[in-house]
C-alpha beads as a LAMMPS data file, in Angstrom:
LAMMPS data file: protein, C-alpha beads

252 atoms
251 bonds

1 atom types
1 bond types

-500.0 500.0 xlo xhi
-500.0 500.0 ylo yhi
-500.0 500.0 zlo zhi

Masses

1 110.0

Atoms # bond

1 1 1 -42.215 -66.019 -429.578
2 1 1 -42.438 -62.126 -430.777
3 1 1 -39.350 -60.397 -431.282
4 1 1 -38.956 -57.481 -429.205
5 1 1 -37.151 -54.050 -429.973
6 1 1 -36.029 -51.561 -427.744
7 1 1 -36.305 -47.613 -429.591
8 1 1 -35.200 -44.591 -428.129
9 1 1 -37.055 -41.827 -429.328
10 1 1 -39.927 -43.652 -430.604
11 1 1 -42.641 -40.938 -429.954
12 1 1 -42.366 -38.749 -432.948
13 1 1 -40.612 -38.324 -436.952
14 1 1 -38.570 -41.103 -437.682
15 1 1 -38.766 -43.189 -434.431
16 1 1 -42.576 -43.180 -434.525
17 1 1 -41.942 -44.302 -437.978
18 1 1 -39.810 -47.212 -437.022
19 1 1 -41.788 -48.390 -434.177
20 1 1 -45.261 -48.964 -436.634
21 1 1 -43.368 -50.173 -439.349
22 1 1 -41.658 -53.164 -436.972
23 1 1 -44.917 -53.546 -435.280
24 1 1 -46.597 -54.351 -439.244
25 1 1 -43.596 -56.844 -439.489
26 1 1 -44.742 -58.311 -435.963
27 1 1 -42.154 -57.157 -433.292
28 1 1 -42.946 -55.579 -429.839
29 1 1 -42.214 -52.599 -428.862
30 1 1 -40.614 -50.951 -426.020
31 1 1 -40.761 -46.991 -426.344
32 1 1 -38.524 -44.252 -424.783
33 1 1 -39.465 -40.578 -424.504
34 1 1 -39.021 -37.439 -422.623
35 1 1 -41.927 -36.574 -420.237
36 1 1 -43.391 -34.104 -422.323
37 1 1 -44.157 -36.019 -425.072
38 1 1 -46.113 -38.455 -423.052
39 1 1 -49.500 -37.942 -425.090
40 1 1 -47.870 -38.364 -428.083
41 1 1 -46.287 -41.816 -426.941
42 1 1 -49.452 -42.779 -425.810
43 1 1 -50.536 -42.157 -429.256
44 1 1 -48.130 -44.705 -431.009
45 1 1 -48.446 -47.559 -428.343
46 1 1 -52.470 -47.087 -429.071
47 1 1 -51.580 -47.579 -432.755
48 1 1 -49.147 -50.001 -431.862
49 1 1 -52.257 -52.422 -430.711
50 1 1 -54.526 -51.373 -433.512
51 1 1 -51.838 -53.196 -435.385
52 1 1 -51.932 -56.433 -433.215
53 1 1 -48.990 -55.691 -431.671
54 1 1 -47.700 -54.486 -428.149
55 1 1 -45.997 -51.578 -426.667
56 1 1 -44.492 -49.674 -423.571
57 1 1 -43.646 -46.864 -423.417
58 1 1 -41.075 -45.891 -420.684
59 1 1 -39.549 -42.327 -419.892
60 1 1 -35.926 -41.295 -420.413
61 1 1 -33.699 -38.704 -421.225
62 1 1 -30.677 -40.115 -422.345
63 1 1 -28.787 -37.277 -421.690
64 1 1 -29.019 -38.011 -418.031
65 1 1 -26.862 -40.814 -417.561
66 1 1 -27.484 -41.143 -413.880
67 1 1 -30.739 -42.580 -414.701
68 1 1 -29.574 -45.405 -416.540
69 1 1 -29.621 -47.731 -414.066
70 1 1 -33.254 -47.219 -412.747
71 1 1 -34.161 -47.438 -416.580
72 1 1 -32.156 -50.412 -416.827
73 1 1 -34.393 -51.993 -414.433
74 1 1 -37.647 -50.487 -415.775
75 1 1 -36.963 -52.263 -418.591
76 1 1 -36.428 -55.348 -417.056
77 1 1 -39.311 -55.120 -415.005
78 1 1 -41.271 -54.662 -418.089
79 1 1 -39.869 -57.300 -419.931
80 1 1 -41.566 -59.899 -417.027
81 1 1 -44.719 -58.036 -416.419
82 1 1 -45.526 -58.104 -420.741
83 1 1 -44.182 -60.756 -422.265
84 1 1 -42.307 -62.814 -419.743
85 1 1 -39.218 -62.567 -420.714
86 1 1 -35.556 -60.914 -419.070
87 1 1 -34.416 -59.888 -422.439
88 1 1 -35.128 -57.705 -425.652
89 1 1 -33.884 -58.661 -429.013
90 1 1 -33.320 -55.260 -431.154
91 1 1 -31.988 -52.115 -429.750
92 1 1 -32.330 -48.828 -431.367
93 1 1 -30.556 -45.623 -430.216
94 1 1 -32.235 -43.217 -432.255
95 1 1 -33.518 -40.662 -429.846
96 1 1 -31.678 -36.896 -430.892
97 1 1 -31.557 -33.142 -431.469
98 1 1 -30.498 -31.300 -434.331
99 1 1 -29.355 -28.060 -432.873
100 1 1 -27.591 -26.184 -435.821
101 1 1 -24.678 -23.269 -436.039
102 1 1 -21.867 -22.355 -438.394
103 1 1 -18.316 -23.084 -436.784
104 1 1 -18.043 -19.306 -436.208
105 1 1 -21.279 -19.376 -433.975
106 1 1 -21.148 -22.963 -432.455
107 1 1 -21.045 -22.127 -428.434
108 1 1 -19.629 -24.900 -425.673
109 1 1 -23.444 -25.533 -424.724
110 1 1 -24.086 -26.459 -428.172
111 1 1 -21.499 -28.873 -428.591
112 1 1 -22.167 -30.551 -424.918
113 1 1 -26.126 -30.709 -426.099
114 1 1 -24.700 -32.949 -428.930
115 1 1 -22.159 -34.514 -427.583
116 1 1 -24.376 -35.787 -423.938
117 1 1 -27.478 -36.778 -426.649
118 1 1 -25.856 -38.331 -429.609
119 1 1 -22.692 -39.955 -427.968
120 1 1 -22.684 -40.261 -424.920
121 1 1 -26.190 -41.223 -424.025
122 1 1 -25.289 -43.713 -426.975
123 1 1 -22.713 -45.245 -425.431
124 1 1 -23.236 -45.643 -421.866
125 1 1 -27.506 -46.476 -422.480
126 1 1 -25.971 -49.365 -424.587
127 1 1 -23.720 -50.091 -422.214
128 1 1 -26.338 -50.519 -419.677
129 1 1 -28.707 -52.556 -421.460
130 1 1 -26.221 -55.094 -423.166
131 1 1 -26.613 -57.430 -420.524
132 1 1 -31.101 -57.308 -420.933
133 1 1 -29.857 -58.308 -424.899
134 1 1 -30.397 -61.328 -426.433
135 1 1 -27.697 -63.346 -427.778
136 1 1 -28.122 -62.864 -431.706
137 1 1 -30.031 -59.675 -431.062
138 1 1 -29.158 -56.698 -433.552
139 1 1 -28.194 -53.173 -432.202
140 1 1 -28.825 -50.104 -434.998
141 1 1 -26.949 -46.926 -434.257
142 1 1 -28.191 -43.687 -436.412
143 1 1 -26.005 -41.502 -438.056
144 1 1 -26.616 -39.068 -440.953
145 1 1 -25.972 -37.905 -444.505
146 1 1 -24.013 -34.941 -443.101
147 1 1 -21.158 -37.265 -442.049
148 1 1 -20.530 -38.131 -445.575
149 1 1 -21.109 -34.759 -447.087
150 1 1 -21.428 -31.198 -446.443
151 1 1 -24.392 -29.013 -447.239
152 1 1 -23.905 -25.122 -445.853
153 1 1 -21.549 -26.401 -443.254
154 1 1 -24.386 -25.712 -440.765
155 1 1 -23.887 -28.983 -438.895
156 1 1 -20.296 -29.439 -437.812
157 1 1 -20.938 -30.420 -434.864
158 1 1 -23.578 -32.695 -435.084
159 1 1 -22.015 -34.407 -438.447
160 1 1 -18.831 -34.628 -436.484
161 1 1 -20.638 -36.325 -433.530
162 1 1 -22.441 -38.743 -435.379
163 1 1 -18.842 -39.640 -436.826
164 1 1 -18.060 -40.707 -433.683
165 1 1 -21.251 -42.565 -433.671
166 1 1 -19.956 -44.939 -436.415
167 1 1 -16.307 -45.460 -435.071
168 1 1 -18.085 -46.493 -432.013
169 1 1 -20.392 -48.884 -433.612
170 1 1 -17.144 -50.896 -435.559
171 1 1 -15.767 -51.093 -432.072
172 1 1 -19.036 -52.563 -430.604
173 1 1 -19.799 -54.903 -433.288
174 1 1 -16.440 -56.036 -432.357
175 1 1 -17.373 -56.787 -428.893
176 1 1 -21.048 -58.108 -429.252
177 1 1 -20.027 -60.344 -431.948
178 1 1 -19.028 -63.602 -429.596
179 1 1 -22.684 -63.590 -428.567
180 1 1 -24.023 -63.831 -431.899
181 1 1 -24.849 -60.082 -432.166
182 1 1 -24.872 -57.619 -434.890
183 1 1 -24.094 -53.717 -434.750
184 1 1 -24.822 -51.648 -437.891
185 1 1 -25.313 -47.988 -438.175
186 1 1 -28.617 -46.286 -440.461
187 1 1 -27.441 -43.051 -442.111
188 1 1 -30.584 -41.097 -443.265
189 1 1 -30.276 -38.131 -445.814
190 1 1 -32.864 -35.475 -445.530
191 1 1 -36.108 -36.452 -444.167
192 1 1 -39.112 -34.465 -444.209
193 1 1 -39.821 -34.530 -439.809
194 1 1 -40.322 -32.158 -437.710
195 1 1 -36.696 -32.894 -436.972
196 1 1 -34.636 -29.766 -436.325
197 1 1 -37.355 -27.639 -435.734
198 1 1 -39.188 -29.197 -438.853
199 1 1 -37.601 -26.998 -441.619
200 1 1 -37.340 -29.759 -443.883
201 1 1 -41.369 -30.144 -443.765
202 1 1 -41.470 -26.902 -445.695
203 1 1 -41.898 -27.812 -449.559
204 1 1 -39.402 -25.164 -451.029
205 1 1 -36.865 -26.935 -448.853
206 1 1 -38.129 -30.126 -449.618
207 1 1 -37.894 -28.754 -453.450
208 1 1 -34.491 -27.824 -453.342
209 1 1 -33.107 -31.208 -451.460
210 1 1 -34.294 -32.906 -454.084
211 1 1 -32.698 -31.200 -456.733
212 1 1 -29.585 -32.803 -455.234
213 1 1 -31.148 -36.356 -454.656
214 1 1 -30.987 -39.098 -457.213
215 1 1 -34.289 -39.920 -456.424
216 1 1 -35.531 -36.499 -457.159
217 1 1 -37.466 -36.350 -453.965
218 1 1 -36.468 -35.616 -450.217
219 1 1 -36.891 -38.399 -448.212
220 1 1 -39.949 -39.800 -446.115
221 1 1 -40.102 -41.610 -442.722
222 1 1 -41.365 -44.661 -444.028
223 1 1 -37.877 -44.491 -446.851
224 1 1 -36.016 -45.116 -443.555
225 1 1 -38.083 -47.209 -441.800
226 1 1 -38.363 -50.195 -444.700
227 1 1 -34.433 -49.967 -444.415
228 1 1 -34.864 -50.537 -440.392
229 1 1 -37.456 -53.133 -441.194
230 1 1 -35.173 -55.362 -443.318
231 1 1 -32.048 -54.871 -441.132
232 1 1 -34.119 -56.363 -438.475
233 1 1 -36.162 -58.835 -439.884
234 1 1 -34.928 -60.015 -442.780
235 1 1 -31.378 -62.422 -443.153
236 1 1 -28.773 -59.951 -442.411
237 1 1 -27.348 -61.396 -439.144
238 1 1 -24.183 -61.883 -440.999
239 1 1 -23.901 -57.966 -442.036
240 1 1 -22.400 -55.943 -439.396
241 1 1 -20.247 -53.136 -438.365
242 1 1 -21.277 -51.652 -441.315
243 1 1 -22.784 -48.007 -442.435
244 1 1 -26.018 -47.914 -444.570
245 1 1 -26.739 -44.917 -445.747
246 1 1 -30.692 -44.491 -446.870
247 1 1 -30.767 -40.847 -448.616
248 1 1 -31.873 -41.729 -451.904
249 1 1 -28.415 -40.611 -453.402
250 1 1 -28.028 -37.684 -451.791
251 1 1 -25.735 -35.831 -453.278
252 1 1 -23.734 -38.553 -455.081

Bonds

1 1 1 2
2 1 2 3
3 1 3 4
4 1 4 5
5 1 5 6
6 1 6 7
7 1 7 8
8 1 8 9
9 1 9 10
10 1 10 11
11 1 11 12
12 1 12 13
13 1 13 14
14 1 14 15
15 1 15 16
16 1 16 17
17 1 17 18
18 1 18 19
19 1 19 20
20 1 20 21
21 1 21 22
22 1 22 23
23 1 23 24
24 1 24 25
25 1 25 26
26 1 26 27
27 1 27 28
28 1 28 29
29 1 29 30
30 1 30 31
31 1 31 32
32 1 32 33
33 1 33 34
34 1 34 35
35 1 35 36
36 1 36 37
37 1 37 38
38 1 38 39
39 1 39 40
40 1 40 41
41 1 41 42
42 1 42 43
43 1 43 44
44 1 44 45
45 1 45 46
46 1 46 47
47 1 47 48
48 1 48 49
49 1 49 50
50 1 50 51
51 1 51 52
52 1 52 53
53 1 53 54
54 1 54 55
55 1 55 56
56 1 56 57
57 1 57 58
58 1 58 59
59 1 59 60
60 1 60 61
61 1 61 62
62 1 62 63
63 1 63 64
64 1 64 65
65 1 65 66
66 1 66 67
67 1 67 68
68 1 68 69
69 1 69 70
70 1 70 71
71 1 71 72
72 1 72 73
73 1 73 74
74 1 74 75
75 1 75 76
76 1 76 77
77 1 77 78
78 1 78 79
79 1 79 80
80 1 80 81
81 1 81 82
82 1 82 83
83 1 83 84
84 1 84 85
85 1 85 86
86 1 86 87
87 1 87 88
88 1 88 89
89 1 89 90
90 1 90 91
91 1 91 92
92 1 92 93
93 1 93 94
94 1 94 95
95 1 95 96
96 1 96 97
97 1 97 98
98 1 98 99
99 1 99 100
100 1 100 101
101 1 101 102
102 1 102 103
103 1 103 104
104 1 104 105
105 1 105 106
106 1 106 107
107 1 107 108
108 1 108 109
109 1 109 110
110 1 110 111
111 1 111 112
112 1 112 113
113 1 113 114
114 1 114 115
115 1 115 116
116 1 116 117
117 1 117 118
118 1 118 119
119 1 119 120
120 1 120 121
121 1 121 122
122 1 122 123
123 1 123 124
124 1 124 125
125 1 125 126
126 1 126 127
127 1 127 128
128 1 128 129
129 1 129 130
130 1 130 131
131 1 131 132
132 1 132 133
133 1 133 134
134 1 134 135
135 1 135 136
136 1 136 137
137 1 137 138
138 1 138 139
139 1 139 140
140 1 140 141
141 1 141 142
142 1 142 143
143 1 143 144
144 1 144 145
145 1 145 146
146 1 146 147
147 1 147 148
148 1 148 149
149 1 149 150
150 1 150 151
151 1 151 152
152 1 152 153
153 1 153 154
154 1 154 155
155 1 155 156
156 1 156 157
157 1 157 158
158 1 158 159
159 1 159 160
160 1 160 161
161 1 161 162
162 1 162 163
163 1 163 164
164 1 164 165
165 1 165 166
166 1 166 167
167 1 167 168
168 1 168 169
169 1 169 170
170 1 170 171
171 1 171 172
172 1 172 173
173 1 173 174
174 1 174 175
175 1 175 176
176 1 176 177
177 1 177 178
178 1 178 179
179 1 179 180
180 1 180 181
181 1 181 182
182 1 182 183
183 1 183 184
184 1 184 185
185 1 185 186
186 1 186 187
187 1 187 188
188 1 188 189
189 1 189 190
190 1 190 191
191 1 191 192
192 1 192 193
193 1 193 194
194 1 194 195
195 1 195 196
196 1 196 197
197 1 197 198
198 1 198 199
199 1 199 200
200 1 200 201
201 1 201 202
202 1 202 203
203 1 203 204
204 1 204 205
205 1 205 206
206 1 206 207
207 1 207 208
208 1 208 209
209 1 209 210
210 1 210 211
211 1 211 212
212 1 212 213
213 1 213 214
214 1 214 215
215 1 215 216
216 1 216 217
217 1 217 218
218 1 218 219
219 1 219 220
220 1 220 221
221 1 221 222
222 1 222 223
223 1 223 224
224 1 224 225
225 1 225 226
226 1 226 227
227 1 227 228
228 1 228 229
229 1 229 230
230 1 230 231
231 1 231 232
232 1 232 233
233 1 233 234
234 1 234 235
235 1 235 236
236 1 236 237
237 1 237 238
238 1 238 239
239 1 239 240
240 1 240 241
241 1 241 242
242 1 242 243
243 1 243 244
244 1 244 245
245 1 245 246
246 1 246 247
247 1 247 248
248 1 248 249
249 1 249 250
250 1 250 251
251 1 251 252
């Protein structure tokens, strides 16, 4: 039986990335995104299949936590109409915003944006779908490079939010761990997506990020996604509530 995984965000940059490189590795997919992306979701499950593999693709906006339950059972229903099945084995809350501001300029509605994406919808969507988990499934959490280190102080509040991220995912591997599941966190560095507003896709920046990168390169989706790949697939069961940062030694 196929392993299934769960991805939030999996229509574009580093999701999209994710959800082909598990589908080479033979896991299913199940695909979140917001309704305007829908062609480009439809896009990945198609490639998805050229691959031998399956997909859905279901809408959400995970800053609406209202709508958690009614995903919560789209999910389910999914999970018997595809494969059969009342549970998922991988769950990945990647899907997020990288609105940017020094301290000085950071406004309240900034801060909420951050805070309802990349905590709160973390939280409460995992939450929600713990029960629809496997026992011995693996949850990934996404941080970033900016919660280690500081580059133009331009992200304060989103490095400080995905902080929060990580503290959270200790806690949870805490919890999950009686049924045999793990609860890591992915920190990328710099990757070149259209992330952000895709400023990183422009090759001065690029340039200049890896300047400060051991590699001597900014980072690519498919960096990231081999990490995801092997934290999935490959014998770490025993590794969680850890941080694993995938930057290429940025700035180290």
């Amino acid at each position: 039986m196929s392993k299934i995984a769960l991805i939030t965000g999996g229509n574009r940059g580093l999701g999209r990335a994710y959800a082909l490189a598990l589908a080479d590795a033979g896991v299913d997919l199940i695909l979140t995104y917001r309704t305007p992306a829908k062609s480009a979701v439809d896009e990945v499950v198609a490639e998805v299949a050229r691959r031998g593999r399956t997909a859905v693709a279901i809408p959400l906006d995970t800053r609406e936590i209202g709508a958690f339950d009614d995903f919560a059972a789209a999910v389910r229903d999914a999970l018997r109409a595809t494969w059969d099945r009342d549970s998922f084995d991988h769950l990945l809350n990647n899907a997020g915003t990288g609105p940017g501001a020094t301290i000085a300029d950071t406004t309240v509605d900034l801060v909420d944006e951050v805070f309802a994406v990349h905590f709160r919808g973390v939280f409460f969507l995992t939450q929600k779908l713990l029960p629809l988990l496997a026992d011995g499934g693996r949850i990934l959490n996404f941080s970033t490079g900016l919660a280690r280190f500081v580059d133009q102080g331009y992200y304060s509040a989103y490095g400080a939010m995905k902080g929060a991220v990580e503290v959270f995912t200790r806690y949870l591997a805490a919890e999950v761990a009686p049924r045999g599941i793990s609860a890591n966190v992915v920190a990328p560095g710099a990757i070149a997506t259209e992330f952000g507003g895709g400023l990183l896709l422009d090759e001065h920046v690029g340039a200049a990020i890896g300047a400060h990168t051991r590699m001597g390169r900014i980072g690519r989706p498919e960096d990231v996604a081999g990490v995801v790949v092997a934290l999935l697939t490959g014998a770490t069961g025993w590794m969680t509530g850890q941080r694993i940062e995938a930057s290429g030694g940025q700035h180290i």
